[in-house]
C-alpha positions in Angstrom: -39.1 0.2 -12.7 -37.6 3.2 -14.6 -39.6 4.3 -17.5 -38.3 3.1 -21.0 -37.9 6.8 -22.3 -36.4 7.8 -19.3 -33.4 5.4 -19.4 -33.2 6.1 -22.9 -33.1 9.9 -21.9 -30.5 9.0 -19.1 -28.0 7.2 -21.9 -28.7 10.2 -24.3 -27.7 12.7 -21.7 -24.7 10.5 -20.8 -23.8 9.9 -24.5 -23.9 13.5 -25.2 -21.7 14.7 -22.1 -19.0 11.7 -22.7 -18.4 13.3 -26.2 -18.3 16.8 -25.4 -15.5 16.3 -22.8 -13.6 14.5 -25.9 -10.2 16.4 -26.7 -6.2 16.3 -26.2 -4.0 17.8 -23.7 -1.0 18.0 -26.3 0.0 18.3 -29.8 1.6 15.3 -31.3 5.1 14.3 -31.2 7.4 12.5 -33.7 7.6 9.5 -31.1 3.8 9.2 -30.1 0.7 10.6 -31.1 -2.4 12.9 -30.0 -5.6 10.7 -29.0 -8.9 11.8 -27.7 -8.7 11.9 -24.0 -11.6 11.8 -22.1 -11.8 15.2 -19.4 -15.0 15.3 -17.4 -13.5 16.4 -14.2 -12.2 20.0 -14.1 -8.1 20.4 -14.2 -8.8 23.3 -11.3 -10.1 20.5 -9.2 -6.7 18.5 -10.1 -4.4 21.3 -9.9 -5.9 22.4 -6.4 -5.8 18.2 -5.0 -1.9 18.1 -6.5 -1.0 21.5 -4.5 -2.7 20.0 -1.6 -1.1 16.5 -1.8 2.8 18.3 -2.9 2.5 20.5 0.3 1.1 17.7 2.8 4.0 15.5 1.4 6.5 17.9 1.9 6.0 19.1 4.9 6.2 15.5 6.1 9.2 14.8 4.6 11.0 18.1 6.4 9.2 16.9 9.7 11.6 14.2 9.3 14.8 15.8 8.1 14.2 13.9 4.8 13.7 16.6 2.4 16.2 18.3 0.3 16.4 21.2 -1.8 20.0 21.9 -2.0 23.4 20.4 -2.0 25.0 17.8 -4.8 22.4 15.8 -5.2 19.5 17.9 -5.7 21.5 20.0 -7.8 22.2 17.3 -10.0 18.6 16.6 -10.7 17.9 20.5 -10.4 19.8 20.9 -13.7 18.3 17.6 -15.6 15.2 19.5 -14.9 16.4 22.8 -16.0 17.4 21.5 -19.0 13.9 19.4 -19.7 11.3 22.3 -19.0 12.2 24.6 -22.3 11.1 21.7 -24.3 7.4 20.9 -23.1 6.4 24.1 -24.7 7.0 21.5 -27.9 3.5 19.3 -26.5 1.7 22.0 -25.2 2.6 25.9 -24.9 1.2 26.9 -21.3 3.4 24.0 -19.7 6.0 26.4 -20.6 4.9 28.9 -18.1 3.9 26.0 -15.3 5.4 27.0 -12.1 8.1 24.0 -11.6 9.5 22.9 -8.9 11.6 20.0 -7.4 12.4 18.0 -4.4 14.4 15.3 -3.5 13.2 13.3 -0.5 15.7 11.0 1.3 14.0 7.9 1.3 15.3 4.3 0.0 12.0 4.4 -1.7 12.2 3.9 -5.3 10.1 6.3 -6.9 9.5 9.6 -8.6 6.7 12.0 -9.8 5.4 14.9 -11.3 2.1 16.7 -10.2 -0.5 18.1 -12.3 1.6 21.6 -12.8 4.7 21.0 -12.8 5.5 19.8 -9.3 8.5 17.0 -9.2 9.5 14.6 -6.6 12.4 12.3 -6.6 13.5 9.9 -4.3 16.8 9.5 -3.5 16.6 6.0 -3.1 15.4 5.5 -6.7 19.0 7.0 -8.2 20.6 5.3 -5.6 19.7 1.9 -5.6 19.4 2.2 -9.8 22.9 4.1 -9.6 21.5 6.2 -12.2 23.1 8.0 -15.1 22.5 11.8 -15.6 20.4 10.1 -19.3 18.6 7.7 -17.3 17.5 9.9 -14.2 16.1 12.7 -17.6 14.3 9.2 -19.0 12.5 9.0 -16.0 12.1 12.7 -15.1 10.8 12.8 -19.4 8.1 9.8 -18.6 6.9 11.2 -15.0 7.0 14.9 -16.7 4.7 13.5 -19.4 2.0 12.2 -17.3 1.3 15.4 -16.4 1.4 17.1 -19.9 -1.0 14.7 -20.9 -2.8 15.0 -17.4 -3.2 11.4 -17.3 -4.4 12.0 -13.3 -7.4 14.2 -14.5 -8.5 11.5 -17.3 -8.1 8.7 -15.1 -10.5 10.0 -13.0 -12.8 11.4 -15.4 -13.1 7.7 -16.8 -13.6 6.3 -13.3 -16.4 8.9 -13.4 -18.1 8.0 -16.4 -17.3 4.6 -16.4 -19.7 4.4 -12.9 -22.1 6.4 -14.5 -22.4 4.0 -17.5 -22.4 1.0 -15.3 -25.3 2.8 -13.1 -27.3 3.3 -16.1 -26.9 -0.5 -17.1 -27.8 -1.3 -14.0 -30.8 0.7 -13.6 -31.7 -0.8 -17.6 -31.7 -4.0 -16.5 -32.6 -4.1 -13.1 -29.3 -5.7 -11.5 -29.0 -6.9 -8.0 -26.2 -6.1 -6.3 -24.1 -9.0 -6.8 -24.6 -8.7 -10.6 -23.4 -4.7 -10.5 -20.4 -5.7 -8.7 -19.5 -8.5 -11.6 -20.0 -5.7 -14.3 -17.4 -3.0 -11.8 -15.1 -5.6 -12.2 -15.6 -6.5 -16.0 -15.6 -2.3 -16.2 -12.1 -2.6 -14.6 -10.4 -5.5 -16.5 -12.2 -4.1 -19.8 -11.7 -0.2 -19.4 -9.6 1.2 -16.6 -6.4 -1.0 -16.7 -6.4 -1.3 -20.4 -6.1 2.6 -20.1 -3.7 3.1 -17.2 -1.4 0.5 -19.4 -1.8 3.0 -22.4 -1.0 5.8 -20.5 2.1 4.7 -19.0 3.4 4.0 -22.6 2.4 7.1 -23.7 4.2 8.7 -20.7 7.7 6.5 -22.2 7.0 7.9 -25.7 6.6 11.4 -24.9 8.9 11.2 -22.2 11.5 9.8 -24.5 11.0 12.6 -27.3 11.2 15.0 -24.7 14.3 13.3 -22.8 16.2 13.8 -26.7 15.5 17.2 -27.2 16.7 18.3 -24.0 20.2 16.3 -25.7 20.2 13.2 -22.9 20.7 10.0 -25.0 17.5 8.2 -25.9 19.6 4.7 -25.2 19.1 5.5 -21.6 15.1 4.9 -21.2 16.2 1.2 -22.3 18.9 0.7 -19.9 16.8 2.4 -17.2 14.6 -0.4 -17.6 16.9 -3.3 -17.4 17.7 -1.6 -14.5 14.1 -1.7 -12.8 13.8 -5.2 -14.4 16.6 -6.3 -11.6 14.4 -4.7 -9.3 11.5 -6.4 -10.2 9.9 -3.3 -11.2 6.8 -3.4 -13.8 5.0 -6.5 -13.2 3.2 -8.7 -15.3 1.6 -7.6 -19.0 -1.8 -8.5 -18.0 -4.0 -7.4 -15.2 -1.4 -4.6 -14.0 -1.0 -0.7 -14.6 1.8 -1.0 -16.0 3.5 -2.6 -18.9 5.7 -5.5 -18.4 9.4 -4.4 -18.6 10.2 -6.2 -21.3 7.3 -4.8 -23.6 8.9 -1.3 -22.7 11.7 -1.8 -23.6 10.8 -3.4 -26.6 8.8 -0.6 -27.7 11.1 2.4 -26.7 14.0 0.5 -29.1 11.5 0.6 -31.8 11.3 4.8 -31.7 15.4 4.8 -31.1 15.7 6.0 -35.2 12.9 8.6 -34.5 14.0 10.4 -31.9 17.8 9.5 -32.7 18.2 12.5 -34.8 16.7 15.0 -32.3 18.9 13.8 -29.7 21.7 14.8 -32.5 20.5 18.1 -33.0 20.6 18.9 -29.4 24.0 17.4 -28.9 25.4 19.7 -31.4 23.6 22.6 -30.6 25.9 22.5 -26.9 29.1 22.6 -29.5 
């Protein structure tokens, strides 16, 4: 058995370290605001695995003639993204100098992302299949865009992190048997980490639709795009998924129409 003061020492030490890796990736925007983020794994070791994963992934794609980066297409999406970049400076000032890129991968997939620095991926079978507007392909290029700003990837892991270190210490507390630490993983997950990823993929549609309006593509479009995916069966349920049901996005990205409404505006006449 551990010694009491020992496990007390343990939760201290754990206590103290979940604190100081406490902070926010961004500065608050008029559709969403700044919380505390948990960061315990280094962004170099996130930034390094994203390079890693963007190069495997596109070198797989060319293997197969499927990736493009030139013609129509991409240069549609090219010059959403041109448009978009200028504007993170607005969460946070050194995505500004983030080396972006994009491809387009030919595959009916329908998908998109954005790695940790500024690395983007479509697929064209997500603006296909979706037959997506030049408003709705920048609402999902905003809400992908935004997961990185707020590195989302790097605090999902840190919590995995300290969420097995907090379940380890319990364990050790109480003296649990297997079977009873693999009944707390799981309360863990229900109770922490998919509560969490839900937050963070409305976060990533608030942010993403702020940042969608500045760059003057109409805010009405991150609705539509969703009745869109909603045909698709895109989303899933509320409850025990990652992501919010379709209907609760698009519930709550009509609510912040009249606050980012105006910036959209501004942007719009500004191209006068």
């Amino acid at each position: 058995m551990i010694p009491q003061r020992l496990c007390q020492s343990l939760v201290a030490a754990a206590a103290i370290s979940l604190v100081v890796a406490c902070g926010s990736t961004t500065k608050s925007g008029v559709a969403g605001g700044s919380r505390s983020q948990l960061l315990i794994v280094p962004a170099e070791t996130v930034n390094k695995a994203s390079l890693q994963y963007y190069a495997q992934q596109n070198a797989q794609a060319r293997q197969k003639g499927d990736l493009v980066i030139s013609g129509e297409e991409f240069n549609r999406v090219y010059t959403i993204m041109q448009r978009m970049v200028p504007h993170v400076a607005v969460f946070r000032d050194d995505a500004a100098k983030w080396k972006w890129e994009l491809v387009l991968i030919d595959e009916p997939e329908v998908n998109a992302h954005v790695m940790a620095g500024g690395k983007i991926t479509f697929y064209t079978g997500l603006i296909r299949k979706l037959n997506l507007t030049d408003d709705e392909i920048a609402a999902v290029m905003g809400h992908e865009i935004s997961h990185a700003l707020r590195e989302h990837t790097r605090e999902k892991m840190s919590q995995q992190q300290a969420g097995g270190l907090v379940v380890g210490i319990g364990g050790a507390l109480l003296g649990a048997g297997q079977a009873t630490m693999q009944v707390a993983n799981m309360a863990k997950s229900l109770a922490l980490d998919l509560p969490f990823s839900r937050n963070m993929e409305t976060e990533a549609d608030e942010y993403g639709l702020e940042l969608a309006a500045r760059a003057g593509y109409n805010p009405r479009a991150a609705i539509t795009l969703w009745e869109k995916m909603a045909k698709q069966g895109g989303g899933g349920p509320g409850f025990l998924s990652t992501h919010p049901a379709p209907s609760d996005r698009m519930a709550n990205l009509a609510a912040l129409q009249h606050k980012v409404q105006p910036l959209y505006e501004a942007a719009a006449r500004g191209k006068r």
